[in-house]
C-alpha positions, 0 to 999 in steps of 0.5 A: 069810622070802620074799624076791626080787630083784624088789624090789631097789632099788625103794621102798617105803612101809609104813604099819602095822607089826603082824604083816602089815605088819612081815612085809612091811617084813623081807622088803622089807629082806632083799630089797634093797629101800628101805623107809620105815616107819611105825606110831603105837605107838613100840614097833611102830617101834622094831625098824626104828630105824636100820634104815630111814627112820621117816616117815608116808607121809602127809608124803612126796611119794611120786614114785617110789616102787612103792607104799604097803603098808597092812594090811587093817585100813586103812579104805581108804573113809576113810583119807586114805593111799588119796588120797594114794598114789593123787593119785601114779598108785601102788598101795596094796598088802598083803603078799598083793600082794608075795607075788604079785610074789614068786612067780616067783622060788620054787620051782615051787609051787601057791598055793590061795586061799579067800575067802567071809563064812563058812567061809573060815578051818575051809576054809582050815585044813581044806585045809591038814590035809589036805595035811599029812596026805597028805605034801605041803609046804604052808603055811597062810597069809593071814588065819590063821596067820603073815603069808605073807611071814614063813614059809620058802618051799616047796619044789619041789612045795609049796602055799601054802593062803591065807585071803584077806578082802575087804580083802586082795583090795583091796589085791591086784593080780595074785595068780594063784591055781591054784585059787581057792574061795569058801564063801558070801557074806552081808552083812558089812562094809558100813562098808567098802564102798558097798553089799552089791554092792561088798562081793560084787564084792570077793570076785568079784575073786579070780576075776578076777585068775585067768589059767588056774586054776580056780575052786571055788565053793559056789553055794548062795547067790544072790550065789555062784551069779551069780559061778559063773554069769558065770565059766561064761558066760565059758569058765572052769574052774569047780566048782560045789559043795554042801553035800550032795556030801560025803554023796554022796562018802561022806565026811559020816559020818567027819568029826570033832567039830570038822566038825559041823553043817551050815555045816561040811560046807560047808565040808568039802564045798568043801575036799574039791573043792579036794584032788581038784583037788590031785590027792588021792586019796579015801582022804587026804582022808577021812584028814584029815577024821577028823583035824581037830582044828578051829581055836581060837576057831571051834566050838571046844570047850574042856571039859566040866564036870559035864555041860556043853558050854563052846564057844568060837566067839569068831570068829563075829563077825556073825549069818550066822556065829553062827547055825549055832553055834545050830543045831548044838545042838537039842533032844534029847528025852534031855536033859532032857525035849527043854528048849533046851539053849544058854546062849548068850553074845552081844554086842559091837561090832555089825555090823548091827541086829536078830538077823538069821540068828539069830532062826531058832534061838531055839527051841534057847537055853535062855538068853542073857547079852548082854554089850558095847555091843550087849547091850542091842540083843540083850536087846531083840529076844531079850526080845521073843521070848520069850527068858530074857534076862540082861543082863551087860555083861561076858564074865566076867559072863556066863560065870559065870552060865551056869555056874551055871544050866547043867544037865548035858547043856546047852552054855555057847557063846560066840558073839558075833555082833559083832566085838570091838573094843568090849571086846577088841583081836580076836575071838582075845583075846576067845576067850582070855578066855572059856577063861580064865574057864571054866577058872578056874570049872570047873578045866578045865586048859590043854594046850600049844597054850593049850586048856581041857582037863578035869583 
């Protein structure tokens, strides 16, 4: 784990104790720090039992402490810990923020950070493959894999690749990021913030807390273009990009499956620009786009049975981010006379009203099985575009009736649209469900890393 002496006899509070939160209260112990630690569930609690002081901060008087550590899932907008840490003149901070104050104490390194609505997780780790492949120690970090304060630190050289979401930039104060990227921005959690504004201006955060990094920005949308431009006004480093550099530099023709489709050459286009900024060379970065093997749950294909396609993008949890899952697959005048092709099954707790990015490529479904507590809101609108619409209530429902009406040649797609929670603890169990079930209905086999794979 990471740990410094700058925490050393300092205090802290830390509210939650799943992944992020018990990672951060280790590495707070380890590191000489008082923790008082809390968490709802016993059984979260139970691994600090005598080991540190089990209070809610929310009963403390926090005088003297240097903060409150919350996870990212803490509703700071309704949350009663933001008032009461704040009434005491103390941060409340995420493990992203500790591992910021952490960082002068490791080995000299280099920390990428990349944010945006869309993308930002196939950047990430697209990033970090690339590192890999090219023989530099790199860790992936963040909002993906494990928590950054659990992980062994780099060594001299090494670069930490981290994911960071809106609300872990909220609750970051001075991460310095050598290079910071932004994918895109379209309205997504708008129940968090005040308006789309606030929401954009979180992610504009991640630049400003920069002192002399560089910033790596897709401006092909009108929120990223004005962040690229006041950075620009203001004398910064800055690279812009677009999606169409990656054809330019050669590089579109040789990416793997899992970089198909429009969104994800923009994503490879932003990677890209973050690895020559490392100081890779064209050669490596075109090596470990023809490697990527792709994340679970985003685009992610889990087999093909008697002819049809079974993808799981169960991290599409709002319409921006499902829609080029629609449009990655058209019709084609080979299959079956030019007939739309996609069973697509969506659904879930909703973000937003109506089919938004979506609508654009209801000419490609040939299909939709509409499933959780947005279902029927999507089978109206689908319906009343003239969509076949079956409605199922259940992931399990659906995939079982997309099987059966699937013909060779088309694609059974899970992608919701919606986040999970209504039905599953996250988008990464809802994926997991869906395998299940097709492997269950196709005699699709699972490989070491929990994929479907054909028998």
């Amino acid at each position: 784990m990471i740990t410094s002496p700058a925490f050393a006899g300092q205090r802290f509070a830390v509210l939650g104790l799943a992944r992020s939160g018990a990672a951060a209260a280790e590495a707070l112990l380890a590191s000489g720090a008082e923790v008082i630690a809390w968490d709802r569930q016993p059984h979260a609690r139970a691994p600090f039992e005598g080991r540190c002081r089990l209070i809610d901060p929310l009963e403390l008087d926090l005088t003297g402490f240097a903060g409150v550590v919350v996870s990212p899932g803490v509703p700071l907008n309704t949350h009663p810990i933001g008032p009461h840490t704040w009434q005491y003149g103390l941060p409340v901070i995420g493990d992203i923020e500790l591992f910021a104050r952490a960082r002068s104490h490791l080995p000299p390194h280099r920390v990428v950070g990349i944010t945006g609505t869309n993308g930002k997780s196939t950047t990430t780790a697209l990033v970090h493959h690339i590192l890999v492949s090219a023989g530099v120690p790199a860790v992936l970090g963040g909002n993906i894999g494990e928590p950054i304060m659990a992980q062994a630190p780099l060594a001299q050289g090494g670069v930490y690749v981290l994911e960071l979401s809106s609300f872990q930039i909220d609750l970051t104060f001075s991460l310095d990021c050598d290079i910071a990227a932004l994918t895109n921005i379209t309205p997504d959690h708008l129940d968090r913030y005040a308006g789309f504004a606030a929401y954009a201006a979180a992610k504009e955060r991640l630049f400003t807390m920069q002192q002399q990094g560089t910033a790596v920005i897709c401006d092909e949308d009108a929120p990223t273009r004005a962040i690229a431009d006041r950075l620009a006004a203001a004398g910064r480093p800055l690279i812009r990009v677009k999606t169409g550099d990656l054809a330019a530099a050669g590089l579109a023709e040789g990416r793997t499956a899992a970089l198909a489709g429009p969104h994800n050459a923009q994503n490879a286009a932003v990677a890209s620009a973050i690895c020559r900024q490392l100081g890779l060379s064209e050669a490596a970065i075109a090596a470990g786009l023809a490697s990527y093997r792709g994340l679970p749950h985003r685009m992610e294909r889990v087999c093909e049975a008697r002819g049809v396609i079974y993808i799981n993008d169960s991290k599409a949890t709002n319409t921006a981010s499902a829609a080029p899952a629609l449009a990655a697959f058209p019709p084609d005048p080979a299959i079956n006379g030019g007939a739309p092709r996609i069973h697509w099954i969506v659904g879930g707790l909703p973000k937003e009203e109506g089919l938004g990015a979506c609508g654009d490529h209801l000419a490609n479904i040939a299909a939709a099985y509409t499933v959780g507590e947005a279902g029927p809101m999507f089978a109206d609108h689908l319906e009343a575009a003239g969509v076949r619409v079956e409605r199922c209530e259940l992931i399990s429902e659906a995939v079982r009736r997309a099987e059966a009406a699937a013909r060779p040649g088309e694609v059974v797609l899970l992608s919701p649209a919606c986040a999970s929670y209504d039905q599953f603890r996250d988008y990464e169990k809802r994926g997991q469900h869906f395998r299940q079930m097709v492997g269950a209905l196709t005699g699709c086999a699972t490989d070491e890393g929990g994929r479907s794979i054909l028998p």
